[in-house]
C-alpha positions as CSV (number, residue, x, y, z in Angstrom):
1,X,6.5,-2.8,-4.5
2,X,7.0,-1.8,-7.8
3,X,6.2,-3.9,-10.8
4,X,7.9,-4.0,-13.6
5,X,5.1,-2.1,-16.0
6,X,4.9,1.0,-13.4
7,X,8.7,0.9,-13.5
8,X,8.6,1.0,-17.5
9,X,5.4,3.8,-17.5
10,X,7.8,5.7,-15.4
11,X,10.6,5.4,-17.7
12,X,8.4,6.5,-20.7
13,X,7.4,9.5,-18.6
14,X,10.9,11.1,-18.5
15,X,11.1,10.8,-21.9
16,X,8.9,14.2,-22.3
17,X,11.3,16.8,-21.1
18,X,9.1,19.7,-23.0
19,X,5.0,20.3,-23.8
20,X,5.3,22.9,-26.6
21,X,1.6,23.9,-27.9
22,X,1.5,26.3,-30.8
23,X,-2.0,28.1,-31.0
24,X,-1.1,28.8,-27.4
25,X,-3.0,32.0,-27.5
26,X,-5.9,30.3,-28.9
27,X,-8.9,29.3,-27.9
28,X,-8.8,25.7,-27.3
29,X,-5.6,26.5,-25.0
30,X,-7.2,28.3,-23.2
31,X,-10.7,26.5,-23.2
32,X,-10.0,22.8,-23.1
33,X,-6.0,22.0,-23.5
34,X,-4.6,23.8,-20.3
35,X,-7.0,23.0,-18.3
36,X,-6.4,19.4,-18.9
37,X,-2.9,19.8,-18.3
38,X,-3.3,20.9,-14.9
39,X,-5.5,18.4,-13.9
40,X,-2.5,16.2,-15.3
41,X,0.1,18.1,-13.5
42,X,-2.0,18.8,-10.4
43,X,-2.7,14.5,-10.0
44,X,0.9,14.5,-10.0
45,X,1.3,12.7,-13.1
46,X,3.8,14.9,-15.1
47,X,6.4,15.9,-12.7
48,X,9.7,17.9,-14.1
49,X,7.6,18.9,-17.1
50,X,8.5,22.1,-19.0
51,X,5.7,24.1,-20.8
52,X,6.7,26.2,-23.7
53,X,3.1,28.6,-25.4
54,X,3.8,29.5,-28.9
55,X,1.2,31.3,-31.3
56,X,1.2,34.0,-33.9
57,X,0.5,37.3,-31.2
58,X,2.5,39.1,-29.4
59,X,1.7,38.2,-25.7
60,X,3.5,39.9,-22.9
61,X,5.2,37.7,-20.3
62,X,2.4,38.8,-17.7
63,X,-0.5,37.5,-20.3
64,X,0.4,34.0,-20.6
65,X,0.9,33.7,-16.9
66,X,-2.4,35.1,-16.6
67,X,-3.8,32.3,-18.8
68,X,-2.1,29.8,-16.4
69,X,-3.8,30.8,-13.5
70,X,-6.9,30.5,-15.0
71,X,-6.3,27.1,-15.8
72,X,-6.0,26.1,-11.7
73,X,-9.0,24.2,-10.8
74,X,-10.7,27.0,-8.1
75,X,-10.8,23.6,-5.5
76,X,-6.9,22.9,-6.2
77,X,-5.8,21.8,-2.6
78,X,-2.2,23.7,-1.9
79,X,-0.2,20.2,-2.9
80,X,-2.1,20.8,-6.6
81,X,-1.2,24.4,-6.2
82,X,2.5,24.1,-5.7
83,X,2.7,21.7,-8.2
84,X,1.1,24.0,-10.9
85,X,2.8,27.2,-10.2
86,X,6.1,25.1,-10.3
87,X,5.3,24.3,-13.7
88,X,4.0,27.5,-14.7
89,X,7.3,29.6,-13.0
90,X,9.2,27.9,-16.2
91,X,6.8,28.3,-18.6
92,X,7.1,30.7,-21.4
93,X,5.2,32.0,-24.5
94,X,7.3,32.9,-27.8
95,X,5.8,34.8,-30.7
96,X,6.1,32.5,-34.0
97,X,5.0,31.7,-37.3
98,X,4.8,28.2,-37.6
99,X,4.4,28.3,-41.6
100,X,7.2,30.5,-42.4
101,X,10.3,28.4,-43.6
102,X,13.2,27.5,-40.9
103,X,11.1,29.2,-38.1
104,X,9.6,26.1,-36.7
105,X,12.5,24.2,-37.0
106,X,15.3,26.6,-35.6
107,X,12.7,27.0,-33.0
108,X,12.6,23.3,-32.1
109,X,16.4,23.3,-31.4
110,X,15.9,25.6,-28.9
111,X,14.4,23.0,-26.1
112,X,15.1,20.8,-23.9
113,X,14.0,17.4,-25.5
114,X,12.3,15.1,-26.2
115,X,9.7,17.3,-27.5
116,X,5.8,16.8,-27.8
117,X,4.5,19.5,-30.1
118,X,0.7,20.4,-29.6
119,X,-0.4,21.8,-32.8
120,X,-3.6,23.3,-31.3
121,X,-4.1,24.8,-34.8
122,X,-6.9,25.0,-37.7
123,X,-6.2,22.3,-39.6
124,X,-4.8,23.6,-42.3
125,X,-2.1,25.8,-40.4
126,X,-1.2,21.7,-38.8
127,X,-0.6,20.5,-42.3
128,X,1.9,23.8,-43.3
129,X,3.6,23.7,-40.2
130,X,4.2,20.0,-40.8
131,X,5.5,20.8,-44.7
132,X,7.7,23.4,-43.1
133,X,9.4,21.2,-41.4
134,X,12.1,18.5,-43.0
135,X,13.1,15.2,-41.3
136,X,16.3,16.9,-40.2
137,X,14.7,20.0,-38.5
138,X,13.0,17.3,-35.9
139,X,15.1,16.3,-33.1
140,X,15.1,12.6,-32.2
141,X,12.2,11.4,-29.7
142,X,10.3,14.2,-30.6
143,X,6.3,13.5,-30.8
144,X,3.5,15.0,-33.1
145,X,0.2,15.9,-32.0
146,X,-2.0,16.9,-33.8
147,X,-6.0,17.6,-33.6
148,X,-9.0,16.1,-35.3
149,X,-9.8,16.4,-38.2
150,X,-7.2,15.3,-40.1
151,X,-7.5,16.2,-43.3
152,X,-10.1,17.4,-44.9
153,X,-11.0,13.8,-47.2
154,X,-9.5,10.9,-47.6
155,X,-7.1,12.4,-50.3
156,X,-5.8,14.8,-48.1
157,X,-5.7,12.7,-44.8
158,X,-3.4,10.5,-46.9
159,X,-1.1,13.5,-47.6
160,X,-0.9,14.2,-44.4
161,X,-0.3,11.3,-43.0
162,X,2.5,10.7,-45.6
163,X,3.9,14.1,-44.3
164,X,3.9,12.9,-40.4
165,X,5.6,10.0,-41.5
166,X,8.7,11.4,-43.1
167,X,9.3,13.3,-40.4
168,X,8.9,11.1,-37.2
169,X,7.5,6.9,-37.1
170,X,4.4,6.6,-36.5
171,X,4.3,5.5,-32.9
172,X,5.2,9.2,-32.4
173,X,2.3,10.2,-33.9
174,X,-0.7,10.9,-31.6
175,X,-3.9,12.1,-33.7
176,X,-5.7,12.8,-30.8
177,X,-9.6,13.0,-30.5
178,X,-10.1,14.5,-26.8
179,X,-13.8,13.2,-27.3
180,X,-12.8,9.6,-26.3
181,X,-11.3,9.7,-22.5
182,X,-9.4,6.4,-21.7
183,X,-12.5,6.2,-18.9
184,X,-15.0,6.5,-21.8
185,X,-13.7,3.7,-23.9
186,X,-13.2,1.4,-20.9
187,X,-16.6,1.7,-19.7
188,X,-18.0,1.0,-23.5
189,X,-15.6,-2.1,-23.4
190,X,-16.4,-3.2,-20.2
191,X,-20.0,-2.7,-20.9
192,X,-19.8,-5.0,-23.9
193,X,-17.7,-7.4,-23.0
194,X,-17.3,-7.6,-19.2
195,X,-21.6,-9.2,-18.6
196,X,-22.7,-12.2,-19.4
197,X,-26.5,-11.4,-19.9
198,X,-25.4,-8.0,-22.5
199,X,-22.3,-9.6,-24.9
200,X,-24.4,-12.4,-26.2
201,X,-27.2,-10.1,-27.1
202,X,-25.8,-7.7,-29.1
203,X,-25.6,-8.4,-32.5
204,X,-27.8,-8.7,-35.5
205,X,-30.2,-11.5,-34.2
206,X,-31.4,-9.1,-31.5
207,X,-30.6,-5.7,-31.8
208,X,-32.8,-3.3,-34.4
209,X,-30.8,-0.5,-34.2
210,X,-28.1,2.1,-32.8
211,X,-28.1,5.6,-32.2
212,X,-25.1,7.6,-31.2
213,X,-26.6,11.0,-31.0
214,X,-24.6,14.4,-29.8
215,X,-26.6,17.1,-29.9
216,X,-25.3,20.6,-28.4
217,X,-27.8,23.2,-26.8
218,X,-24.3,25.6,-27.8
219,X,-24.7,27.5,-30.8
220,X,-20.9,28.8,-32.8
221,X,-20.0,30.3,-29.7
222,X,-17.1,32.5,-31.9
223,X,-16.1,29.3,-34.0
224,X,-17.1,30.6,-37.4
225,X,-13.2,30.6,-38.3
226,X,-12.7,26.7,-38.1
227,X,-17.1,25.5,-38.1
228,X,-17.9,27.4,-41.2
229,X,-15.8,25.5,-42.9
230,X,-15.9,22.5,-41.2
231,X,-19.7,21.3,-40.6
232,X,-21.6,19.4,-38.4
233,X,-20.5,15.9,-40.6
234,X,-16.8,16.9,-40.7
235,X,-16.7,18.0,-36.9
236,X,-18.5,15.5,-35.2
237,X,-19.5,12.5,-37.1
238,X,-16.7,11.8,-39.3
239,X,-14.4,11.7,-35.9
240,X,-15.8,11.5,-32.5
241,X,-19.0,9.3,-33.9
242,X,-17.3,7.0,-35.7
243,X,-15.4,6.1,-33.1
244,X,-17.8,5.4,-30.9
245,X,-19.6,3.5,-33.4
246,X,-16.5,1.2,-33.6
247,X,-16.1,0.7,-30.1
248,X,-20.0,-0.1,-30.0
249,X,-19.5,-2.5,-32.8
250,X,-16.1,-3.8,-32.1
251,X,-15.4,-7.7,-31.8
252,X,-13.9,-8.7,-28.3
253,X,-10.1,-8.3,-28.6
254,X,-7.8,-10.5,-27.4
255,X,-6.3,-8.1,-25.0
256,X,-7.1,-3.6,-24.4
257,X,-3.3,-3.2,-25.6
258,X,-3.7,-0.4,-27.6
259,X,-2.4,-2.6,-30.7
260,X,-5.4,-5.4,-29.9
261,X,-8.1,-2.3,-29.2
262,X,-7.2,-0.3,-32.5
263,X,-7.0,-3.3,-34.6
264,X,-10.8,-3.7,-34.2
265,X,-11.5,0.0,-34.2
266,X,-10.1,-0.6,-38.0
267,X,-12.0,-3.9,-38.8
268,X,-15.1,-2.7,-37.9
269,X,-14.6,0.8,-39.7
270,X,-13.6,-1.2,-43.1
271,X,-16.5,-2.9,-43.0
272,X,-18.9,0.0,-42.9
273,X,-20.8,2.3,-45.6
274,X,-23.3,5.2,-45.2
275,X,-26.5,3.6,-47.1
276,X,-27.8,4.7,-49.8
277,X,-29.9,6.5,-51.3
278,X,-28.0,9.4,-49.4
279,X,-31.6,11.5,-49.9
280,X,-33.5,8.5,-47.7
281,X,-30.7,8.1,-45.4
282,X,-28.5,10.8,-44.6
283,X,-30.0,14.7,-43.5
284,X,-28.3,17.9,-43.5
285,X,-30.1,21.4,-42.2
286,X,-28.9,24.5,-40.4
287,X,-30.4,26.1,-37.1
288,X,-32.2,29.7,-37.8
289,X,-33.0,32.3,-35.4
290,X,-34.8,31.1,-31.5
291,X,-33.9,31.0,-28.1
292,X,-32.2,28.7,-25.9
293,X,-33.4,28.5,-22.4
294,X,-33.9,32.1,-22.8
295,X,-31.3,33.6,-24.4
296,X,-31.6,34.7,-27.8
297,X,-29.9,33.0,-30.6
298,X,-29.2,34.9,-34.2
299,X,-29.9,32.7,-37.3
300,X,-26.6,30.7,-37.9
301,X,-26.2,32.8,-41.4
302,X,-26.2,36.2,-38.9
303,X,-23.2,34.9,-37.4
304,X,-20.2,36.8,-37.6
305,X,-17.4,35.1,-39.9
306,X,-20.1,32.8,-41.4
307,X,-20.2,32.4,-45.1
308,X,-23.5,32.1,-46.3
309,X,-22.9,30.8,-49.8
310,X,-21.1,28.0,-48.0
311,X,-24.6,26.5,-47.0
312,X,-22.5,24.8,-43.8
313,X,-25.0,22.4,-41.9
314,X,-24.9,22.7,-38.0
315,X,-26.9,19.3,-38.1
316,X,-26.1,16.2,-39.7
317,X,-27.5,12.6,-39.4
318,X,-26.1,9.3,-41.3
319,X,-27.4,6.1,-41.5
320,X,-24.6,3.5,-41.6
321,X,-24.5,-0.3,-42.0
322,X,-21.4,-2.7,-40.6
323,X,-21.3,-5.3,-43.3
324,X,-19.9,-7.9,-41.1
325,X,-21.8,-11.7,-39.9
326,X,-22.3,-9.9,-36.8
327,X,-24.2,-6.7,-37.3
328,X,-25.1,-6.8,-41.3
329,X,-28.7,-5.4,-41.1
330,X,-28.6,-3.6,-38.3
331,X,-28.7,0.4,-38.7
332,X,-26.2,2.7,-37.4
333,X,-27.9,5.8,-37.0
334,X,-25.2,9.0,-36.1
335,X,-26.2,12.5,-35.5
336,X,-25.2,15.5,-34.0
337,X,-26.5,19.1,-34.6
338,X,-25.6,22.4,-32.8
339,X,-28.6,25.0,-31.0
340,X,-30.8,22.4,-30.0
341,X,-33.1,22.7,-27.3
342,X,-31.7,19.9,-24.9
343,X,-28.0,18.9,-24.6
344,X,-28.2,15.2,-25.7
345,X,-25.3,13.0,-25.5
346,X,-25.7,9.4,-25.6
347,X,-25.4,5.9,-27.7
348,X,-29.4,3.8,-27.7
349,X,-29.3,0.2,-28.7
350,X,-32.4,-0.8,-29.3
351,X,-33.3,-4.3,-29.2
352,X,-36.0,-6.2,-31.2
353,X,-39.4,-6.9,-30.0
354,X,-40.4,-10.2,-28.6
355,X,-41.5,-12.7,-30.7
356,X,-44.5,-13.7,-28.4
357,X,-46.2,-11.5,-25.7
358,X,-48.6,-14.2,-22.9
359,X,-52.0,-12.8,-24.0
360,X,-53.5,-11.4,-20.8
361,X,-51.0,-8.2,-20.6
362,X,-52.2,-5.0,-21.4
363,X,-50.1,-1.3,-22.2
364,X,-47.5,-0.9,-24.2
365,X,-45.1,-3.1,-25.1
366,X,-42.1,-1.4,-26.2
367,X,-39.2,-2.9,-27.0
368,X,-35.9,-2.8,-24.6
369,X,-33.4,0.1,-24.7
370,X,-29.4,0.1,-23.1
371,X,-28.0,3.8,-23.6
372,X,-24.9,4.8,-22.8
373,X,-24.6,8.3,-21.8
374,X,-21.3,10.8,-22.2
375,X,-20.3,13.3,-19.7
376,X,-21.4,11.9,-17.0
377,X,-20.7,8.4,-18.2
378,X,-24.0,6.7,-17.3
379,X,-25.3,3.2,-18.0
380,X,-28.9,3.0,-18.1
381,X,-31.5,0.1,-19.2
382,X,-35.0,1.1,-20.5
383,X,-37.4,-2.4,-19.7
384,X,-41.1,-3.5,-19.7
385,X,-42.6,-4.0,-16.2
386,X,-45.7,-5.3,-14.6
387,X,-47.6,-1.8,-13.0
388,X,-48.0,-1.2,-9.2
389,X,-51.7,-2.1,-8.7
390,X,-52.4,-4.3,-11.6
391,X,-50.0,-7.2,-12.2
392,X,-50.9,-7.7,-15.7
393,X,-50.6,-3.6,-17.4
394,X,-46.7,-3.3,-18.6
395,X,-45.5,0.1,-18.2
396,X,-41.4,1.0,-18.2
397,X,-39.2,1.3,-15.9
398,X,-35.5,2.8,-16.3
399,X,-32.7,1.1,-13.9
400,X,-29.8,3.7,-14.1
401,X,-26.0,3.7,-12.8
402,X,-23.3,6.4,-12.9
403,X,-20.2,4.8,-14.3
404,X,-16.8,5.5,-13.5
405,X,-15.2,8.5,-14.3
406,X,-11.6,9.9,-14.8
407,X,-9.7,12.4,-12.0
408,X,-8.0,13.9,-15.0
409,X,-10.0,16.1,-18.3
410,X,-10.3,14.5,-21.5
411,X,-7.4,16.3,-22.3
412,X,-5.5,15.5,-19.4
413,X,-5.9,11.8,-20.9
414,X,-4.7,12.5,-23.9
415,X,-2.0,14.6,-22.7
416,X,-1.2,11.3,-19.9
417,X,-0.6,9.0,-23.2
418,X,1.1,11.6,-25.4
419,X,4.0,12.4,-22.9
420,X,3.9,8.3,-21.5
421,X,4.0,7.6,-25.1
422,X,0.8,5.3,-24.8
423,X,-0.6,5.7,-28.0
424,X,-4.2,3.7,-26.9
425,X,-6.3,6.8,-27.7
426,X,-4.6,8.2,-30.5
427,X,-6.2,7.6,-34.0
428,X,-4.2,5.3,-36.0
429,X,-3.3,6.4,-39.6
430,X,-5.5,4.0,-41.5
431,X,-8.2,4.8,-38.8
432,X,-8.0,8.6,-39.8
433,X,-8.4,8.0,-43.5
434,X,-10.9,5.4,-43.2
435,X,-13.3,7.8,-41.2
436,X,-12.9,10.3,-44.9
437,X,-13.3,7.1,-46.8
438,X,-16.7,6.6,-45.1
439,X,-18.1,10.2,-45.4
440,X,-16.5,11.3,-48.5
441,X,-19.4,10.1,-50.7
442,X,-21.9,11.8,-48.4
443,X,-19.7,15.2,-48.9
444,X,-19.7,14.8,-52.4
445,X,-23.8,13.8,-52.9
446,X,-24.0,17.3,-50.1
447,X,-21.9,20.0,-52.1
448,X,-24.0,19.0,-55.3
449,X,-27.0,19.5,-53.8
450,X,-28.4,16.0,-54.2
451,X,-29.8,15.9,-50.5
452,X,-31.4,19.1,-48.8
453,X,-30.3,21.4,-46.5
454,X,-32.9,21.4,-44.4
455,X,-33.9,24.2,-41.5
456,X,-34.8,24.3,-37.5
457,X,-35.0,27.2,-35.2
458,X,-32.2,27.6,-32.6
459,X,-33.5,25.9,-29.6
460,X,-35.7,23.3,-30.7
461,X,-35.2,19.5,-31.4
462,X,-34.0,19.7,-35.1
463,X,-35.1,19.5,-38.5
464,X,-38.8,18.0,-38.3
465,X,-39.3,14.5,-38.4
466,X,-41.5,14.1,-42.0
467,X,-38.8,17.0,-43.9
């Protein structure tokens, strides 16, 4: 039988008649976004789709098909296969400038609609495409998406989000951050609020503090043309961290309809300050010259397209507070930093230490630990236990599950709510400039020089500790 909210998902799927991505030839197409399509498509979840490529080269015919094939899963069963090559048979790439006056626009009348344009673009090229574009040159139904960040401060995100809005409501706006799959923010949620013997605990009375740490063992990988200018603070923390932070620190909604979730994704975010000082509690350095299980890594300055005068940190940590009954106290702590020497993905709540300890035990008493890990989703608790042997020495023990995780990519989630119109992981405007409002001070105190830019070598664990 079918109910009544499959029927209307179904209906909202036939709404997207055409994907068009401009930076097709780019790549995060080629990387990240097409590959999450087909693990859309191949799950069946996008039938009668059309897929139109657009980007500033020429590409032959042959090219972009190429590019599709890649994108196939190599364990595709022959239903998945079908089902991609159907899609890809009708698929085709134009050459375009998206800036240039009328181009965009005449180009839009051109398919079959409703449209979801994909600006996989550097920022900058998003917001001039946008401006290009007047309400009139946007057919009706037709939905924006656009990648993080948005903007480049708070003054600019507003622009931007003024632009979007003349030319199409803001339901039809998806700011998509591909680091938060629907199967990532369920499990934080159902972590939280789904136990008994977790939601009472965490808040101010017992936790000490929170890290949500990303750390890449990936250096710039070719990405001087967008990182250089970005940063590790603009890149990571400002978006992906700060949403996770929220969803960490989130009061229980009523309801996960997206209008419930988001609303306290934005309470928690308005409520929240980096600390100051910003030279006690934020840190900036950039990785030099080592080696990563191996393999040589040039300093970052070495790297081609990289601007040295720019002094662009590839590391960045920010301690936040939540000004708010239930966390006010209680640290924040975000990082993320590029050429380390272990991949580290992962939020740490750290609870307080016991207020009395039966005298008798011996070891160490440490206090308890719930992390959260990302890609693979894994929920882990770090505890004191009695040792094998001797009932009264405390050594740790870690109990650890795998949580569950999504059949589709990350952006084959974002790509499910973007053509089922489901806008539960899109950023919401005020989000987006709320994120600038929070690191905007930090950027400022950074460019004039009030907080160091520290150093590590490529490969190691950071900036050291006592810097």
């Amino acid at each position: 039988m079918v109910t009544s909210a499959r029927r209307a998902r179904r209906s909202r799927a036939k709404d997207i008649q055409t994907l068009l991505i401009l930076g097709a030839s780019g790549d995060l197409t080629g990387r990240l976004l097409l590959p999450g399509l087909a693990s859309l498509v191949t799950a069946d979840r996008a039938p009668g789709l059309r897929l139109v490529g657009a980007g500033a080269e020429s590409w032959t015919p042959s090219k972009w098909q190429r590019r599709l094939a890649k994108s196939l899963p190599l364990d595709a069963d022959a239903d998945a296969t079908a089902r991609w090559k159907e899609l890809a048979a009708t698929s085709v790439y134009h050459s375009l400038d998206v800036t240039a006056k009328g181009e965009l626009a005449a180009f839009l009348k051109t398919l079959d609609g409703p449209v979801a344009v994909f600006f996989a673009l550097p920022p900058r090229i998003s917001q001039a495409a946008c401006e290009s574009l007047s309400p009139e040159d946007v057919p009706f139904g037709t939905r924006l998406v656009l990648e993080k960040p948005f903007g480049s401060d708070a003054a600019s995100a507003r622009e931007l989000n003024e632009t979007l809005r003349r030319l199409v409501p803001e339901d039809h706006i998806h700011r998509v951050d591909h680091f938060l799959g629907k199967g990532m923010v369920l499990n934080i949620l159902g972590m939280r609020f789904a136990n008994r013997f977790l939601e009472p605990l965490l808040n101010r009375d017992h936790v000490a503090e929170v890290e949500i740490i990303f750390d890449e063992d990936l250096a710039l990988e070719g990405r001087a043309g967008y990182y250089d200018r970005a940063g590790a603070l603009r890149d990571m923390i400002q978006s992906h961290l700060l949403q996770i932070m929220a969803l960490m620190a989130m009061e229980p909604p009523a309801t996960l309809h997206e209008r419930d979730l988001r609303d306290g994704i934005a309470t928690v975010l308005r409520a929240s300050r980096v600390a100051t000082p910003f030279r006690k509690n934020t840190r900036r350095a950039r990785y030099t010259a080592g080696r990563i299980s191996g393999r040589k890594v040039p300093d970052y300055v070495a790297e081609e397209g990289v601007d040295p005068d720019r002094l662009t940190e590839t590391f960045a940590e920010v301690r936040l507070e939540i000004n708010n009954s239930r966390w006010s106290g209680v640290p924040f702590i975000l990082r993320s930093g590029k050429a380390m020497g272990t991949a580290r993905k992962e939020a740490v709540v750290r609870f307080r230490p016991l207020a009395h300890l039966p005298a008798g035990f011996t070891g160490t008493d440490e206090p308890d630990e719930l992390r959260i890990g990302f890609g693979p989703d894994t929920l882990s608790m770090t505890l004191d236990v009695t040792s094998a042997g001797n009932a009264f020495e405390l050594s740790r023990a870690e109990l650890t599950t795998e949580l569950h995780s999504s059949a589709l990519l990350p952006y084959g989630e974002v790509l499910d709510g973007v053509l089922h119109g489901d806008p539960l992981l899109s950023v919401r405007d005020d989000v987006a400039e709320d994120c600038w409002r929070i690191v905007d001070p930090v950027l400022s105190a950074w460019s004039h020089g009030r907080v160091p830019l520290e150093d590590y070598p490529a490969g190691s664990g950071g900036p050291a500790a006592d810097a």
